[in-house]
N, C-alpha and C positions, 0 to 999 in steps of 0.2 A: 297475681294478675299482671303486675308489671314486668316481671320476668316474660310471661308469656306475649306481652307485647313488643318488647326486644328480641325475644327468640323467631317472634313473626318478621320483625324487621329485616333483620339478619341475615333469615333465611331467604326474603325478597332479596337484598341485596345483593345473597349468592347466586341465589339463578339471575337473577336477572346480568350479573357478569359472565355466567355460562351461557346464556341464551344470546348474549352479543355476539361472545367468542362462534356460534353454530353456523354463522355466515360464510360461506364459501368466497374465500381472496383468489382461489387459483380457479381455470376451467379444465370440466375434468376433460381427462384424453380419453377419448372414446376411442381409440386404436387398442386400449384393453380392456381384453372383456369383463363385464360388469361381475361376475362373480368373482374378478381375480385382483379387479382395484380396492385400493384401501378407501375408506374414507377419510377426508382431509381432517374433518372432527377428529377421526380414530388415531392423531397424532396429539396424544394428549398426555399430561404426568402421570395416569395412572397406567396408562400399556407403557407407558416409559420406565416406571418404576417397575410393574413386572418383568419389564427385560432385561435392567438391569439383572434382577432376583433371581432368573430364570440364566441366565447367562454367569450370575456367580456361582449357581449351583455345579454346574459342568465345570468350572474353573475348577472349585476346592472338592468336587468329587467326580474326579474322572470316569467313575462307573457309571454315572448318571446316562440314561439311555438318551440318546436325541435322534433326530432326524439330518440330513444333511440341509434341510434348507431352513431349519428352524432359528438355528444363528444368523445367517445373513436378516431373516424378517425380523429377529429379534433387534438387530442394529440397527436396521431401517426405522423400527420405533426408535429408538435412542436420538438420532440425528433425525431425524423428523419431526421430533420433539421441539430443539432446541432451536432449528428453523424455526416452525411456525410458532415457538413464545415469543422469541424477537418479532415477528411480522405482526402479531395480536396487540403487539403494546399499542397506547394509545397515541404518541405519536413517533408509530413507527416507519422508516427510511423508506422511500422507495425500493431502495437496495435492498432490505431483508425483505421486504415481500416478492420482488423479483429474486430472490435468492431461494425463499422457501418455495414460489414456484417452478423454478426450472429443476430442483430436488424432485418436485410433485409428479409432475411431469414425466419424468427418467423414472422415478422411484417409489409410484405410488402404487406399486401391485406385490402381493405374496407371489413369491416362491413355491412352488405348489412339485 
């Protein structure tokens, strides 16, 4: 029983850190079209760690088929990433959230 009141805990305390982070710091640019912008959310460790993974694949096996715009999106998650974990902290600069939006900005759309 006790466990499962810790595990309840826990679990609140993780969404509820994910549910802060879902606030939009930047405004988006409606100069791109809405099927082609990323979400600010969508610059999170887990599309980061897939790009890392997806971007080692094609390093250590050159045969690996890609797309020519899948690298560039692939990096865009990488540094997207690490802007907006600096701008989420909790007492984050002005500087890194002006940092991570002028990135937002220039760089929040796929390559299509």
């Amino acid at each position: 029983m006790q466990r499962e009141v810790m595990r309840f805990i826990l679990l609140t305390v993780i969404f509820l850190g994910f549910s802060a982070n879902a606030t939009n710091l930047c405004p988006v640019n409606d100069q791109i079209a809405e099927d082609m912008r990323i979400n600010e959310q969508d610059f999170n460790k887990e599309n980061a760690e897939k790009s890392v993974e997806y971007l080692s694949r094609i390093v250590n096996a050159p045969k690996t088929p890609f797309e020519w715009f899948s690298i560039p999106n692939a990096t865009k998650f990488i540094n997207g990433y690490a802007l907006r974990r600096n701008a989420v902290l909790p007492k984050a600069s002005k500087f890194h959230i002006d940092e991570f939006c002028r990135f937002y900005a220039s760089e929040g759309w796929y390559y299509d």
